[in-house]
Gaussian input, Z-matrix of N, CA and C with variables (Angstrom, degrees):
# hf/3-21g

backbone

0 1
 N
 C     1     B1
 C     2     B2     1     A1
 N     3     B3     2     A2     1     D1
 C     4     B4     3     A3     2     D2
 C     5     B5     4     A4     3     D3
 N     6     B6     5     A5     4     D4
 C     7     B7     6     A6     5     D5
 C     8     B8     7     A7     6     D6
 N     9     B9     8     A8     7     D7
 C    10    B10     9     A9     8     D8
 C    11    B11    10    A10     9     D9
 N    12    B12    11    A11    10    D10
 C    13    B13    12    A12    11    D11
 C    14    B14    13    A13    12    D12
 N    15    B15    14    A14    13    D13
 C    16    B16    15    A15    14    D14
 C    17    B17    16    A16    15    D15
 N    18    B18    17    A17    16    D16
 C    19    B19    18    A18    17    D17
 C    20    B20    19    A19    18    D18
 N    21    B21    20    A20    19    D19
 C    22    B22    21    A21    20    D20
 C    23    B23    22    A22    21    D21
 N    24    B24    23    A23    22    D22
 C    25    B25    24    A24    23    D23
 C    26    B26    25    A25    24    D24
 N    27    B27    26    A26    25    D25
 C    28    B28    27    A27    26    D26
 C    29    B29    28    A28    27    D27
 N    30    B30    29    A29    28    D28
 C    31    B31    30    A30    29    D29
 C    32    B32    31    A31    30    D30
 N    33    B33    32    A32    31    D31
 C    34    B34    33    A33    32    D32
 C    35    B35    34    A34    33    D33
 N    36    B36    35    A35    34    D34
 C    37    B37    36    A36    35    D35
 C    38    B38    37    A37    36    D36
 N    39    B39    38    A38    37    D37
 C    40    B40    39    A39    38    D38
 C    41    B41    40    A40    39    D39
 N    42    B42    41    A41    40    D40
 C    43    B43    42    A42    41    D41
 C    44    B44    43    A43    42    D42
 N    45    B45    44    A44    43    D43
 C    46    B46    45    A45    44    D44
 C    47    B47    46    A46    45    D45
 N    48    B48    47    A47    46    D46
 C    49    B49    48    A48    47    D47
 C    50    B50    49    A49    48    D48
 N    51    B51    50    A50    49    D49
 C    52    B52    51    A51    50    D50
 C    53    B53    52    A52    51    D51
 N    54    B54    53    A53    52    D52
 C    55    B55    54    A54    53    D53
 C    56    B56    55    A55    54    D54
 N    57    B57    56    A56    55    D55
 C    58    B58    57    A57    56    D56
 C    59    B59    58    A58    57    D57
 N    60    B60    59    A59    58    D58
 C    61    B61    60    A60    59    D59
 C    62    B62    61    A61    60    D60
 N    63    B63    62    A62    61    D61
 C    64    B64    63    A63    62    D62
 C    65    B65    64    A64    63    D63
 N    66    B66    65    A65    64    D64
 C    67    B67    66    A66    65    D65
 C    68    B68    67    A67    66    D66
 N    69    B69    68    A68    67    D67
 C    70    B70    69    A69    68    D68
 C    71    B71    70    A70    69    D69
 N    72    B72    71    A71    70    D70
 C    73    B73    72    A72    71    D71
 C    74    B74    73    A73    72    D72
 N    75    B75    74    A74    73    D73
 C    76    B76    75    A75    74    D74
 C    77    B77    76    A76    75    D75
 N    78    B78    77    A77    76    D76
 C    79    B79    78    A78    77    D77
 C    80    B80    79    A79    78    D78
 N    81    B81    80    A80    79    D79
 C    82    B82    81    A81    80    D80
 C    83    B83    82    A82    81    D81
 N    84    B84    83    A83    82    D82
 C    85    B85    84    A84    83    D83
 C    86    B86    85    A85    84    D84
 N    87    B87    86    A86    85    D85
 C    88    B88    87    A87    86    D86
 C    89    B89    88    A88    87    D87
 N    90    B90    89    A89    88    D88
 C    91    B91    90    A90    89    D89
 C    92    B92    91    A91    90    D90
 N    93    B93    92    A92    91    D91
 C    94    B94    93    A93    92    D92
 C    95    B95    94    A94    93    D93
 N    96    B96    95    A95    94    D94
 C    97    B97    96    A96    95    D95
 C    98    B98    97    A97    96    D96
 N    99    B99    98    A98    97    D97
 C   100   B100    99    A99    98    D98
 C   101   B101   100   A100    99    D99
 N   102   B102   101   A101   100   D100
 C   103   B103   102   A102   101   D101
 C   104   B104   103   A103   102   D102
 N   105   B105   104   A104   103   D103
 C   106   B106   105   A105   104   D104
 C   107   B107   106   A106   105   D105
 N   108   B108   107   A107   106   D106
 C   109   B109   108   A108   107   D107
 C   110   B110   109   A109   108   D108
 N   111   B111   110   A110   109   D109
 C   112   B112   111   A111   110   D110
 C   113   B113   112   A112   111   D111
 N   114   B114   113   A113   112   D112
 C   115   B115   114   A114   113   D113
 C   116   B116   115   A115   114   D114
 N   117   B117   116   A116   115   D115
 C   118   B118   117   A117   116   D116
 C   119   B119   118   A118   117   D117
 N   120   B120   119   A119   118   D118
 C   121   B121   120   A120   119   D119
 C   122   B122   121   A121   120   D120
 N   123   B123   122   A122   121   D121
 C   124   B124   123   A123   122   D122
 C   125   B125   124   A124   123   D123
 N   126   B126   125   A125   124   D124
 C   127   B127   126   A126   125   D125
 C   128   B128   127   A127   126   D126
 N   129   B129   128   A128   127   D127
 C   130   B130   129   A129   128   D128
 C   131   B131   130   A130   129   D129
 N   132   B132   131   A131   130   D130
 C   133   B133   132   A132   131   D131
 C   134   B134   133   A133   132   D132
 N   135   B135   134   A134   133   D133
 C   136   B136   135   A135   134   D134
 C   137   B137   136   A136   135   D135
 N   138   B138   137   A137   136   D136
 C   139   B139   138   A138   137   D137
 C   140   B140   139   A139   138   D138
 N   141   B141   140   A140   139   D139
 C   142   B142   141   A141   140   D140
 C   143   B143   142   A142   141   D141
 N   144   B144   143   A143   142   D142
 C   145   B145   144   A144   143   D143
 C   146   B146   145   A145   144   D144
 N   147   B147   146   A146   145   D145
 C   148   B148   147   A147   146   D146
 C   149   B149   148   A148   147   D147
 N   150   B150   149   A149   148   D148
 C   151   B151   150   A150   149   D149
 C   152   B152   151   A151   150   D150
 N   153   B153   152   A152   151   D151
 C   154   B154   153   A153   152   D152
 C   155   B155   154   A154   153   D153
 N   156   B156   155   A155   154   D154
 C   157   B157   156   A156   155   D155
 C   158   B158   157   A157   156   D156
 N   159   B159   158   A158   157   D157
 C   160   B160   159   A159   158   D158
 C   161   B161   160   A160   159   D159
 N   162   B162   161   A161   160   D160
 C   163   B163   162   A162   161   D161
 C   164   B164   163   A163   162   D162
 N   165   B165   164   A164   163   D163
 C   166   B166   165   A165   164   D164
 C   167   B167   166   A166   165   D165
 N   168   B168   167   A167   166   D166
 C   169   B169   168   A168   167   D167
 C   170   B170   169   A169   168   D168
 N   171   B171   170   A170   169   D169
 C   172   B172   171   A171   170   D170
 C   173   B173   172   A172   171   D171
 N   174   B174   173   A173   172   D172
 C   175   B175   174   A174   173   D173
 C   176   B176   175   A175   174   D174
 N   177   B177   176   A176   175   D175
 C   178   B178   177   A177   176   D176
 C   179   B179   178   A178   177   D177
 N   180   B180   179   A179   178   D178
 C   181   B181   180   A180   179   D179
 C   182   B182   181   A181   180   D180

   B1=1.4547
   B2=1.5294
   B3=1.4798
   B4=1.6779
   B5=1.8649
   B6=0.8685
   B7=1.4333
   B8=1.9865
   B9=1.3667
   B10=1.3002
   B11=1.8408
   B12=1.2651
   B13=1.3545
   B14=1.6470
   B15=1.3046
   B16=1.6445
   B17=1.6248
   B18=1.4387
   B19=1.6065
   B20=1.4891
   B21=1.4610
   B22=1.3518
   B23=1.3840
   B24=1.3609
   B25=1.3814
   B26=1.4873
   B27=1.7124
   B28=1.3958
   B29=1.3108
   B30=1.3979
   B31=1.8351
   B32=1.8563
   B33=1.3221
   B34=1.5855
   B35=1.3895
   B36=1.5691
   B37=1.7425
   B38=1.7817
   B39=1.2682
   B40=1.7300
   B41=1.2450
   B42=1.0912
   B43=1.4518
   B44=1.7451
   B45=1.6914
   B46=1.9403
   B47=1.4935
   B48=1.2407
   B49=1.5404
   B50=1.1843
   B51=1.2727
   B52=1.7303
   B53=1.7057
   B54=1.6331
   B55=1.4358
   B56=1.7483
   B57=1.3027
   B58=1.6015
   B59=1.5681
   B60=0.7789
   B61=1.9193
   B62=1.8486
   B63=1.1848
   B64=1.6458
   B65=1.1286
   B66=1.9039
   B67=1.4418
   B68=1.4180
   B69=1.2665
   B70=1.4874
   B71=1.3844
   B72=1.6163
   B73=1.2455
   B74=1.7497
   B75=1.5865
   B76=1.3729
   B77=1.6359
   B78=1.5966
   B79=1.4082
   B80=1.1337
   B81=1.2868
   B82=1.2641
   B83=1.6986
   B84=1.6317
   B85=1.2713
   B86=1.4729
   B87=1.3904
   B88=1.8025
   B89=2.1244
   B90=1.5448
   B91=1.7708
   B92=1.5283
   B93=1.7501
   B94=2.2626
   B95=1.4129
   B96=1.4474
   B97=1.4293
   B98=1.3417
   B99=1.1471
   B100=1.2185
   B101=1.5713
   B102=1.3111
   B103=1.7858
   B104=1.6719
   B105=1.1626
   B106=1.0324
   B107=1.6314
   B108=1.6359
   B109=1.7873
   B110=1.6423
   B111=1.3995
   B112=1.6059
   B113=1.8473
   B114=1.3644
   B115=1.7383
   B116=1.6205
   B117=1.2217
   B118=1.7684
   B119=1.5740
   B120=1.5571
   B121=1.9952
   B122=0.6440
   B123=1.6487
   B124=1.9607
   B125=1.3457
   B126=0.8433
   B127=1.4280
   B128=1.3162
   B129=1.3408
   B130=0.9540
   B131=1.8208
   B132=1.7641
   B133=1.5183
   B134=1.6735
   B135=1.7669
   B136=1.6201
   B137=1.6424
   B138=1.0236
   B139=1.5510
   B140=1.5349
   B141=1.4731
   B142=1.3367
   B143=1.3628
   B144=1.2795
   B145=1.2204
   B146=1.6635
   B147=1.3730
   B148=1.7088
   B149=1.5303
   B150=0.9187
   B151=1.6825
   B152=1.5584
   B153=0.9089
   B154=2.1874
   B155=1.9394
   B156=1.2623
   B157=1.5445
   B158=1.5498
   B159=1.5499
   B160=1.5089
   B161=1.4117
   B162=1.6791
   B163=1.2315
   B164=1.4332
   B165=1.5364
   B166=1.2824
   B167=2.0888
   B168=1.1119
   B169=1.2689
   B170=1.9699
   B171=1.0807
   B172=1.2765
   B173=1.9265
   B174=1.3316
   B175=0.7396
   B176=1.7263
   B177=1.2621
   B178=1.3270
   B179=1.1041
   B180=1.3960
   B181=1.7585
   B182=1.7101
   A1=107.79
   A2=108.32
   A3=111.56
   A4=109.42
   A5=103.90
   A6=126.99
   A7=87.15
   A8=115.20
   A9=113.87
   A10=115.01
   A11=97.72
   A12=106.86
   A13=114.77
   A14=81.91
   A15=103.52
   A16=111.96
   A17=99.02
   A18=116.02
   A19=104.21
   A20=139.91
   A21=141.72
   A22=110.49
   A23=122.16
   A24=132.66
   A25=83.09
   A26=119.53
   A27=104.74
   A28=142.80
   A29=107.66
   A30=119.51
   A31=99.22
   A32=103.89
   A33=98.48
   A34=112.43
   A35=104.22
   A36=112.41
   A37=83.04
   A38=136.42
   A39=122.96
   A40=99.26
   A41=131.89
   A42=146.05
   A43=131.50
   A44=75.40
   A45=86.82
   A46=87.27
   A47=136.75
   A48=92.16
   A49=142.27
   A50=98.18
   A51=107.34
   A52=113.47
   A53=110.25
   A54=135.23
   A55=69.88
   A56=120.26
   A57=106.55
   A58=114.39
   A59=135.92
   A60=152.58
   A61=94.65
   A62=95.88
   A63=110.97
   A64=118.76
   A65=114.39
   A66=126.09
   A67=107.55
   A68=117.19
   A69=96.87
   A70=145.01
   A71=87.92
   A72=84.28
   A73=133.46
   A74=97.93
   A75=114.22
   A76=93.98
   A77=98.34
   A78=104.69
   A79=100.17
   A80=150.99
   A81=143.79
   A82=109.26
   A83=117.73
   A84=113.23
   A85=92.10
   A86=113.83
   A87=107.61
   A88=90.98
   A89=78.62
   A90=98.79
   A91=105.82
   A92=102.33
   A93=79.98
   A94=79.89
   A95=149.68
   A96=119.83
   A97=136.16
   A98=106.64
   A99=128.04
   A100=133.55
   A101=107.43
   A102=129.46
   A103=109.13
   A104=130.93
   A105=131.12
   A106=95.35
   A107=115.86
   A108=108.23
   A109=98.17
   A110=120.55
   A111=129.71
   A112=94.34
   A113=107.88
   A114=130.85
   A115=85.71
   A116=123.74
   A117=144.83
   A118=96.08
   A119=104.78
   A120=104.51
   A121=109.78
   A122=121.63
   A123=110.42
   A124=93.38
   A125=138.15
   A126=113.85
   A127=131.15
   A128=114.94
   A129=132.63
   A130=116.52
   A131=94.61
   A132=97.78
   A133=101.49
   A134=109.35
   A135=88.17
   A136=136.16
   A137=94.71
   A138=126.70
   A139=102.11
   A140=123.80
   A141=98.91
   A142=121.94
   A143=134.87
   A144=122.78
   A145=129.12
   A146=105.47
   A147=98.81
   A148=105.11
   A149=116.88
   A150=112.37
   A151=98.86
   A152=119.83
   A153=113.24
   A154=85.16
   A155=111.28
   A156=111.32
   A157=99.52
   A158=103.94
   A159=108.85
   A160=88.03
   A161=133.07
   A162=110.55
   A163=135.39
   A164=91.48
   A165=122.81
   A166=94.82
   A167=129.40
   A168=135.71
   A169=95.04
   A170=111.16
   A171=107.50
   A172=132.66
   A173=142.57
   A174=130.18
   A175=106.65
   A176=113.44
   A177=116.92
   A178=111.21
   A179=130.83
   A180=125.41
   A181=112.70
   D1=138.02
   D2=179.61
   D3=-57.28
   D4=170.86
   D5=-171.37
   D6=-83.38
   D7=-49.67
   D8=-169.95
   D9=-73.55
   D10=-39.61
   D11=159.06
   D12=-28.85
   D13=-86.70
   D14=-179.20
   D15=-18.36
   D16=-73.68
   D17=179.03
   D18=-39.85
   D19=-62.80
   D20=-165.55
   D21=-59.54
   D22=-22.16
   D23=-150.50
   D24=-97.65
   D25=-73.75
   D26=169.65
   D27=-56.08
   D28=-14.88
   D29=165.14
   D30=-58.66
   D31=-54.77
   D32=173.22
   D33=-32.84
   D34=-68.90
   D35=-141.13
   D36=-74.53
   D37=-18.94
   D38=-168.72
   D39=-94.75
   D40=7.61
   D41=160.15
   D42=-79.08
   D43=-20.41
   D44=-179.00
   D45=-102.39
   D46=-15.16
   D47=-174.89
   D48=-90.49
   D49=10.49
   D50=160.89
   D51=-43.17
   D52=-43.08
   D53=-156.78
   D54=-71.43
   D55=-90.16
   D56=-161.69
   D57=-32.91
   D58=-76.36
   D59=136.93
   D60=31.65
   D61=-78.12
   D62=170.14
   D63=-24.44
   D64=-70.16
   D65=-171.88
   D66=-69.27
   D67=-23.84
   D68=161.80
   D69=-48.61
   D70=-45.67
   D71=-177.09
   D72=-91.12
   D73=18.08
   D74=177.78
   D75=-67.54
   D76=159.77
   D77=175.63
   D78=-109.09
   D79=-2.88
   D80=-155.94
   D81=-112.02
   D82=11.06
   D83=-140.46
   D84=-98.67
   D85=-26.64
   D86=169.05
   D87=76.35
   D88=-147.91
   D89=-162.14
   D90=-70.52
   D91=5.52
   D92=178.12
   D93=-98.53
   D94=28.78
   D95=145.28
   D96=-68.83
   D97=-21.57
   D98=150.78
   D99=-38.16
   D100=-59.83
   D101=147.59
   D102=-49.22
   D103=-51.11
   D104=-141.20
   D105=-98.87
   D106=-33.47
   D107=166.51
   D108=-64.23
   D109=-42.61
   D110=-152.62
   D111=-52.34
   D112=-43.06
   D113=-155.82
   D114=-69.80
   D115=-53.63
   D116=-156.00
   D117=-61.99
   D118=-50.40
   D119=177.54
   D120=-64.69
   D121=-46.62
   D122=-161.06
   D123=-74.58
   D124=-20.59
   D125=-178.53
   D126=-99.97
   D127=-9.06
   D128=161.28
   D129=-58.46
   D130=-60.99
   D131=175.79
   D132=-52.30
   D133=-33.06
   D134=-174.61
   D135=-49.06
   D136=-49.48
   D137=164.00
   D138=-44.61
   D139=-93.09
   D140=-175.32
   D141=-43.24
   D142=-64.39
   D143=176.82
   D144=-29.08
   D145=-27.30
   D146=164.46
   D147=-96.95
   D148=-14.88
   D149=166.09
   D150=-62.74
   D151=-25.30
   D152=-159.91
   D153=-91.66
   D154=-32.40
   D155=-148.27
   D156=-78.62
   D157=-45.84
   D158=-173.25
   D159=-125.31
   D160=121.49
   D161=156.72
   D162=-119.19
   D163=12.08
   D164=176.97
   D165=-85.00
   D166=7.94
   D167=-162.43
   D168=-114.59
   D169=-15.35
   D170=-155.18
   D171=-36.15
   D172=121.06
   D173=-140.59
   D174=-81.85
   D175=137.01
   D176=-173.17
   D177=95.65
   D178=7.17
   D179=176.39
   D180=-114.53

């Protein structure tokens, strides 16, 4: 997979996490908050990890 690929694919997925962001702050959400911080790391680490991989790729530049 291209290097540019890559980047668009994660521009997608750092694009949804507002959507996680959201369910947090419902009060009604009980035990999938739990899931929903769990969802917030992995993707978070995702993100850095293509920041470390390409960082000349960085998102927003």
């Amino acid at each position: 997979m291209e290097p540019s690929t890559i980047k668009e694919k994660v521009a997608q997925i750092e694009s949804q996490r507002g959507v996680l962001m959201q369910l947090l702050e419902q009060p009604d959400l009980g035990t999938l908050r739990i899931d929903v911080n769990q969802a917030l790391e992995e993707l978070d680490e995702l993100i850095e990890e293509f920041k470390r991989t390409f960082p000349e790729e960085r998102m927003g530049s």
